[in-house]
DSSP file (Angstrom, degrees, kcal/mol; ACC not computed):
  #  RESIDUE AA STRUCTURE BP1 BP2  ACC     N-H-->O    O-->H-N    N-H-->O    O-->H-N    TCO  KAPPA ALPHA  PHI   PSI    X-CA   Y-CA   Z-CA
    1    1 A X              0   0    0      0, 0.0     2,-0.3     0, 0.0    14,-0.2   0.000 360.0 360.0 360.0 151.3  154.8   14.8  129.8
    2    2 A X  B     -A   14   0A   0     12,-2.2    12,-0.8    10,-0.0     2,-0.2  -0.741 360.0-176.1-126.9  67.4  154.9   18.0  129.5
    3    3 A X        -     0   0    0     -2,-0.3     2,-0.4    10,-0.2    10,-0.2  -0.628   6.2-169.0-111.6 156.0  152.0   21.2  130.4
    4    4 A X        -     0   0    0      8,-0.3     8,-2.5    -2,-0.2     2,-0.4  -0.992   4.0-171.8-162.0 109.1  151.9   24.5  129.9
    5    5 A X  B     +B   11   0B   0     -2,-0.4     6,-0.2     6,-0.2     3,-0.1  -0.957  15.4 163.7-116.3 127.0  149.2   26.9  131.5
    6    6 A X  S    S-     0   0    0      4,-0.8     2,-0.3     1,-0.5    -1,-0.1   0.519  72.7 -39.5-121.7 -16.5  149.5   30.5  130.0
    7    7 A X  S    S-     0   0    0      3,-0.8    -1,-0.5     1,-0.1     0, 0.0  -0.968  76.2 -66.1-178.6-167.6  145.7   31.5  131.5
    8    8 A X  S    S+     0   0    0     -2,-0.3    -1,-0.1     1,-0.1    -2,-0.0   0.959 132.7  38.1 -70.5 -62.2  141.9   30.0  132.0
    9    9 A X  S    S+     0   0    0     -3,-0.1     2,-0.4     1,-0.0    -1,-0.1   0.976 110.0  77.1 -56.5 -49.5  141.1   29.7  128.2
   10   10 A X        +     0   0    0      2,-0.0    -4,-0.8    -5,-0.0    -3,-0.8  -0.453  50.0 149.7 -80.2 111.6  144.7   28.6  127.4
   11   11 A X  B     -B    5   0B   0     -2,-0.4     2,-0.4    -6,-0.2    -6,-0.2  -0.892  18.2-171.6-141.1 122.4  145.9   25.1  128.1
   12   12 A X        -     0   0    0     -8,-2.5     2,-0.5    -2,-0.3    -8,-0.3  -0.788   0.5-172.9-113.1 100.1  148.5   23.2  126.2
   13   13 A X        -     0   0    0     -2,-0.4     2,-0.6   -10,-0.2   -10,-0.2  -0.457   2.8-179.1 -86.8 114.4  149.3   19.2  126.8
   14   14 A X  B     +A    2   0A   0    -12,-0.8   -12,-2.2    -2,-0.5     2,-0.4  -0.893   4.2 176.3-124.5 120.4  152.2   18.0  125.0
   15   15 A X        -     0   0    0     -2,-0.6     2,-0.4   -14,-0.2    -2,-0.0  -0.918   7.5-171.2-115.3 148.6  152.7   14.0  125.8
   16   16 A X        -     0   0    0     -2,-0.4     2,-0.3     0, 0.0    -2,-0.0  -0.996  11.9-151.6-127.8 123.8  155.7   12.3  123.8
   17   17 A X        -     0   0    0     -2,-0.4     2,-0.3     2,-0.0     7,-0.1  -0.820  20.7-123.5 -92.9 144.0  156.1    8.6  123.9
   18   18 A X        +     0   0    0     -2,-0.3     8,-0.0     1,-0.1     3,-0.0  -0.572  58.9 104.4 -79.8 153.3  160.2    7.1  123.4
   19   19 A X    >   -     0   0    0     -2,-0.3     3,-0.8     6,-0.1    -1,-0.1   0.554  40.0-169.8 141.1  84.5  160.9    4.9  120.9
   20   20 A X  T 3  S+     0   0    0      1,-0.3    -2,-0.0     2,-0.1    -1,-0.0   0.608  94.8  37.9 -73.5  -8.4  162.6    5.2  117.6
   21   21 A X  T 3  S-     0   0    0     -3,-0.0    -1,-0.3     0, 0.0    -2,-0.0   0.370 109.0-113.0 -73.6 -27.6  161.7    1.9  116.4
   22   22 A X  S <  S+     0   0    0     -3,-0.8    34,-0.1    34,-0.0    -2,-0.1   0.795  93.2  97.0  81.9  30.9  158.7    1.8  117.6
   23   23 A X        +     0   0    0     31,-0.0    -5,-0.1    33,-0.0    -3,-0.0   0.629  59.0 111.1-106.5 -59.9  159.2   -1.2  120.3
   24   24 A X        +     0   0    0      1,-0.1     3,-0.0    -7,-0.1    -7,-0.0   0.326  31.5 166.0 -53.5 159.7  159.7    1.0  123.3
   25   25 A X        -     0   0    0      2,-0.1    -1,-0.1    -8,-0.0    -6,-0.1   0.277  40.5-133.5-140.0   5.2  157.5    1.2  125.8
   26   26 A X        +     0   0    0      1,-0.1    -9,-0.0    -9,-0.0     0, 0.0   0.149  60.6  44.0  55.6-177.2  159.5    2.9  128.3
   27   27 A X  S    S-     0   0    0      2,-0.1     2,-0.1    -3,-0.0    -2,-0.1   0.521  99.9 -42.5  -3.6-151.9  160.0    2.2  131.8
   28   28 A X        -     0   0    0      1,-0.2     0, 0.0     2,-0.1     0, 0.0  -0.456  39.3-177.3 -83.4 150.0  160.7   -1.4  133.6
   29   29 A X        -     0   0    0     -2,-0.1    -1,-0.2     2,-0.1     3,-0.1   0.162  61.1 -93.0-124.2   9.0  158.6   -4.0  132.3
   30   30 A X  S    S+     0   0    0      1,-0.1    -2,-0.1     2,-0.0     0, 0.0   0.648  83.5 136.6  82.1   7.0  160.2   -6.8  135.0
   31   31 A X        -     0   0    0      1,-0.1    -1,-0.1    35,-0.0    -2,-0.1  -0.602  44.8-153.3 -73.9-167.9  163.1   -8.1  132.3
   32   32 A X        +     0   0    0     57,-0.1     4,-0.2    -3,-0.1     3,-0.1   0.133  65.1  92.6-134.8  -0.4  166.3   -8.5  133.5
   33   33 A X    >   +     0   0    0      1,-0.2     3,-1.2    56,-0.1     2,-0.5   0.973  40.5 128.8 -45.1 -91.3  168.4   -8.1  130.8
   34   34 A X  T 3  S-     0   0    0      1,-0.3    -1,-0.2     2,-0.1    -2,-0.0  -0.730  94.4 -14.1  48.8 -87.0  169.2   -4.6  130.8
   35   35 A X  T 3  S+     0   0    0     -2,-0.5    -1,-0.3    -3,-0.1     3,-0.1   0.441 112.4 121.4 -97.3 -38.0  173.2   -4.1  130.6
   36   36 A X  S <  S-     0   0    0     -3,-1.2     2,-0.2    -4,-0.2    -2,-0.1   0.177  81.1 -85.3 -31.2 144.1  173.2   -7.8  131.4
   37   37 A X        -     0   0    0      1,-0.1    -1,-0.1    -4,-0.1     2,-0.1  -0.475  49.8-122.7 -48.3 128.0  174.9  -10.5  128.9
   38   38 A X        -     0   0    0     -2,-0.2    -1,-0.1     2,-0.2    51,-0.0  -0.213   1.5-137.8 -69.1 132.3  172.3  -11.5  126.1
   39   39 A X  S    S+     0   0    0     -2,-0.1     2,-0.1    24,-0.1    -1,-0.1   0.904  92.1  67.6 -79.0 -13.6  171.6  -15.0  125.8
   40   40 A X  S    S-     0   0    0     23,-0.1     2,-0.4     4,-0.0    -2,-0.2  -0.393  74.0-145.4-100.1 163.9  171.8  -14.3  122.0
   41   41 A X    >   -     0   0    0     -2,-0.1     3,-1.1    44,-0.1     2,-0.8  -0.965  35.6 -96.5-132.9 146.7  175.4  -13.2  119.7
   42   42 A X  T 3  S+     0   0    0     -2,-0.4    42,-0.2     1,-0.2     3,-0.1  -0.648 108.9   7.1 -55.2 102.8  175.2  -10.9  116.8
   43   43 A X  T 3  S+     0   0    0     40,-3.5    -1,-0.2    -2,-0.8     2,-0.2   0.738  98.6 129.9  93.2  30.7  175.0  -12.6  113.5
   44   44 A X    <   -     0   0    0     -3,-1.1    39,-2.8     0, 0.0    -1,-0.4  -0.584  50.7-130.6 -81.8 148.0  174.6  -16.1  115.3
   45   45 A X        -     0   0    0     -2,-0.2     2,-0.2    37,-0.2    37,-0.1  -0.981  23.7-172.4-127.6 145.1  171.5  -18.6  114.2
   46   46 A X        -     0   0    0     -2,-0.3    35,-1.6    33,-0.1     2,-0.6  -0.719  28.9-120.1-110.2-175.2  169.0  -20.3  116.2
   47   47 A X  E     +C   80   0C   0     33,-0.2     2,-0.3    -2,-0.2    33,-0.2  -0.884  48.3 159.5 -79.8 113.0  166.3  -22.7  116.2
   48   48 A X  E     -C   79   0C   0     31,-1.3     2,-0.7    -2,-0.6    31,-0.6  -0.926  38.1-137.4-142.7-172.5  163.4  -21.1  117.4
   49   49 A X  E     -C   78   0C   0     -2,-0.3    29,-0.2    13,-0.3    13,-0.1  -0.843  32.8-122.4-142.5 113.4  159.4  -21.4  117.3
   50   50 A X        -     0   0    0     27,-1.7    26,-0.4    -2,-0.7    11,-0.2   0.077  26.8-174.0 -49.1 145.3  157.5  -18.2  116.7
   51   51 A X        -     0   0    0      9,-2.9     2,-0.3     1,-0.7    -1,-0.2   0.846  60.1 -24.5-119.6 -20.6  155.1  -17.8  119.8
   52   52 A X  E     -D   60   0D   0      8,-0.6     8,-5.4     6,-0.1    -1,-0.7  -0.942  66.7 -86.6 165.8 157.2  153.1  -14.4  118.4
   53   53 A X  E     -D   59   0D   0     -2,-0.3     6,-0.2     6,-0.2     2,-0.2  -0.626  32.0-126.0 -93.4 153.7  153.1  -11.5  116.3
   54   54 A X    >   -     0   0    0      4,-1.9     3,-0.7    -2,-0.3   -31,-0.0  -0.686  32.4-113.6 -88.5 150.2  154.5   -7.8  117.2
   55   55 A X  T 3  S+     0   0    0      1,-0.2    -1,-0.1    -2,-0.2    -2,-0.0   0.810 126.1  64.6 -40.7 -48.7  151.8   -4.8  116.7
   56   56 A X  T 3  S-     0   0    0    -34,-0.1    -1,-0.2     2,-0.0   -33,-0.0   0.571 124.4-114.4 -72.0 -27.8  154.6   -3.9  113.7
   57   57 A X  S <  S+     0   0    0     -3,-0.7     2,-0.4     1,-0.2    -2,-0.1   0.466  77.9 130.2 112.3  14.8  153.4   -7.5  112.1
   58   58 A X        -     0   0    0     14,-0.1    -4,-1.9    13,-0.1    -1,-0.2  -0.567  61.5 -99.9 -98.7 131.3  157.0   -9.0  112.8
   59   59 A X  E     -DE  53  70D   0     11,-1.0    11,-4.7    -2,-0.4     2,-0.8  -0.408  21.5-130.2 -73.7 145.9  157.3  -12.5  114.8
   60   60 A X  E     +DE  52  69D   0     -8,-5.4    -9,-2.9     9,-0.2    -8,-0.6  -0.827  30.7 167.8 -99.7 106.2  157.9  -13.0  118.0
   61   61 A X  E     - E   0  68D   0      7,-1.8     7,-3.6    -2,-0.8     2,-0.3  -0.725  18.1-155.1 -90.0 153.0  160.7  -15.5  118.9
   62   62 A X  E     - E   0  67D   0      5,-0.2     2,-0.5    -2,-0.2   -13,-0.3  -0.997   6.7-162.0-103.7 144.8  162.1  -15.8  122.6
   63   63 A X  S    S-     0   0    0      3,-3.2     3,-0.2    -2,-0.3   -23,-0.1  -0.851  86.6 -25.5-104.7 100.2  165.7  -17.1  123.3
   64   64 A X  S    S-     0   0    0     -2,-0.5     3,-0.1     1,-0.2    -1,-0.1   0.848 125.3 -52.2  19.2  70.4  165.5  -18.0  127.2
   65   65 A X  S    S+     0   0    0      1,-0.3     2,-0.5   -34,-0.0    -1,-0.2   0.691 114.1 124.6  50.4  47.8  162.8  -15.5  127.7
   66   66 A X        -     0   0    0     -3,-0.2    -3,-3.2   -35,-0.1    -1,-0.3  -0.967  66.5-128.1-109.3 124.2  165.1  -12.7  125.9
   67   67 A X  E     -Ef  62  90D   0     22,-0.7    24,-7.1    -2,-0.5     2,-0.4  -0.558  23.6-163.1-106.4 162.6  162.6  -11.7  123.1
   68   68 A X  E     -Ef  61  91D   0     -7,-3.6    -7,-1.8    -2,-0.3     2,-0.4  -0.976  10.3-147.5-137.8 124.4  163.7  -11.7  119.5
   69   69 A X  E     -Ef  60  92D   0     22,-2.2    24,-2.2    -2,-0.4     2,-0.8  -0.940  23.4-160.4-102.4 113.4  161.4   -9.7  116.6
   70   70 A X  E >   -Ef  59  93D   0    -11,-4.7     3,-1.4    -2,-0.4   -11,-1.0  -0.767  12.8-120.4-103.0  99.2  161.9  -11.8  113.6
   71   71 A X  E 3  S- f   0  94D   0     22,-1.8    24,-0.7    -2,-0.8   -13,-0.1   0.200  86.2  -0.4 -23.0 112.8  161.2  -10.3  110.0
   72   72 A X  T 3  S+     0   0    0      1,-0.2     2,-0.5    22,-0.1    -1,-0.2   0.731  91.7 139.1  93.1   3.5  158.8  -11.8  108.1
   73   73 A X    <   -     0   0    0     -3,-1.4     2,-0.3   -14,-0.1    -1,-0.2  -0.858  41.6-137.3-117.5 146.5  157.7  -14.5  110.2
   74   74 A X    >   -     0   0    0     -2,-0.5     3,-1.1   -15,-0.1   -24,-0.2  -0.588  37.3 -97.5-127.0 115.3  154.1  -16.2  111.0
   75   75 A X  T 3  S+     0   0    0     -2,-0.3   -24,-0.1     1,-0.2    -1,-0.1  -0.311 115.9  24.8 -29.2 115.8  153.0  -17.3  114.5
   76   76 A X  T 3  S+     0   0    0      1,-0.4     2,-0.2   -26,-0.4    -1,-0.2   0.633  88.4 145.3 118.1  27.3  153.5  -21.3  115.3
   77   77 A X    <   -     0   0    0     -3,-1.1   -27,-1.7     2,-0.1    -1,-0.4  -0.496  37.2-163.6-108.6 141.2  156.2  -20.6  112.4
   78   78 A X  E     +C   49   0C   0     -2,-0.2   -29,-0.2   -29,-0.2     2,-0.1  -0.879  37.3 148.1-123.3 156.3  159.6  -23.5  113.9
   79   79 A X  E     -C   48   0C   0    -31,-0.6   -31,-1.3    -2,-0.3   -33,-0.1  -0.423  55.8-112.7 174.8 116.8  162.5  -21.7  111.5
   80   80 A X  E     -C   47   0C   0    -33,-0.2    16,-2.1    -2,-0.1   -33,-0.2  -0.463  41.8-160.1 -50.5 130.8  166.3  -21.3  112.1
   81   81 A X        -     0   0    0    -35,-1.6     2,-0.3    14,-0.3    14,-0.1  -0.046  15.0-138.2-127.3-157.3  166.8  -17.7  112.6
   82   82 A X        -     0   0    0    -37,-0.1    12,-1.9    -2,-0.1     2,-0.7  -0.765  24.8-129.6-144.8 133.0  170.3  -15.1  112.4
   83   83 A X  E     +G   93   0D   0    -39,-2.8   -40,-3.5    -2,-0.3    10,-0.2  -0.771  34.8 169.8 -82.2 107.2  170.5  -12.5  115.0
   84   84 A X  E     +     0   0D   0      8,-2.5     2,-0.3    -2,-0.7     9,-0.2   0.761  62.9  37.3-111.9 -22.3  171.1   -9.1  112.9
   85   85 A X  E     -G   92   0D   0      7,-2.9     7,-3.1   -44,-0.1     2,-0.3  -0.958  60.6-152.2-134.2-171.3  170.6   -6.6  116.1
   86   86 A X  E     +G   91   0D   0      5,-0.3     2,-0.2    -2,-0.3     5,-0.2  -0.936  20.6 171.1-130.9 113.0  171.3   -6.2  119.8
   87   87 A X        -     0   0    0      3,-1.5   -49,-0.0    -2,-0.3    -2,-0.0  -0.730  45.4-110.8 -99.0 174.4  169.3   -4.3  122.3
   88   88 A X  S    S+     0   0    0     -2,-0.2    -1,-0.1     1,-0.1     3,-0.0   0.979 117.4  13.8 -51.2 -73.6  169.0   -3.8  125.8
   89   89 A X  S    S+     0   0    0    -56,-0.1   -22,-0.7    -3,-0.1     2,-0.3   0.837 129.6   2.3 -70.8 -36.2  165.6   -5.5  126.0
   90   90 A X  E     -f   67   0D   0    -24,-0.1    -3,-1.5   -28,-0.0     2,-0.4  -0.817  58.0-129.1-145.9 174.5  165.2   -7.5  122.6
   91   91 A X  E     -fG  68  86D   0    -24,-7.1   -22,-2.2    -2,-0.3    -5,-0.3  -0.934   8.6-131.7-145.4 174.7  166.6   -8.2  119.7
   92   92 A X  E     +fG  69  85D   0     -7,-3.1    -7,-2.9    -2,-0.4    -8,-2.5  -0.951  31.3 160.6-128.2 139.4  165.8   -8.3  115.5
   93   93 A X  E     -fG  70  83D   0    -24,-2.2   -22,-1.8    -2,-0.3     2,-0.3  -0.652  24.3-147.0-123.9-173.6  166.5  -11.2  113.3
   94   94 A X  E     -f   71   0D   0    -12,-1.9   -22,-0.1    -2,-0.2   -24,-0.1  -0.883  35.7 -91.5-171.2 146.0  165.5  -12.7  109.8
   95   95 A X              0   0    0    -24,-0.7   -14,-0.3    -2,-0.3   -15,-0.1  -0.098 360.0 360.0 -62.7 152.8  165.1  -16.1  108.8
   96   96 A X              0   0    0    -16,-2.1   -15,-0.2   -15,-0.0    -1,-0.1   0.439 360.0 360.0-107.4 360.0  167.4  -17.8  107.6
């Protein structure tokens, strides 16, 4: 965050949230991923069973509680998946 006082009348707040995707949420949220090995491989498929939707309308798989945003896919959704990216925290698929 950012402020800027130039006088008494004058006050300017400029707050910026990260996230070029529009997942971040910045600071620690208690994973443990981070730099860590992914339980998941690039352009590997699993079995997995959609537990919830993302804000973005995208399903939410985890692979052993590494969460995976899966295109196109419906809560309580079971669906064999491909891992197409890699993140720190998460990762994005589409069903296969």
């Amino acid at each position: 965050m950012f402020i800027h006082i130039t006088g008494r009348a004058n006050l300017i707040l400029v707050m910026s949230y990260s996230g070029r995707n529009g997942y971040s949420r910045g600071g620690s949220r208690g994973g443990t991923f981070g730099s860590s090995p992914k339980p998941v491989e690039m352009g590997k498929e699993y079995e997995v069973e959609i537990s919830e939707i993302s804000n973005r309308g995208d399903g939410i798989a985890r692979v052993q509680g590494f969460v995976i945003f899966v295109e196109g896919a419906k809560a309580g959704q079971k669906t064999n998946i491909r891992i197409t990216s890699i993140g720190d925290r998460f990762a994005k698929a589409k069903v296969v």
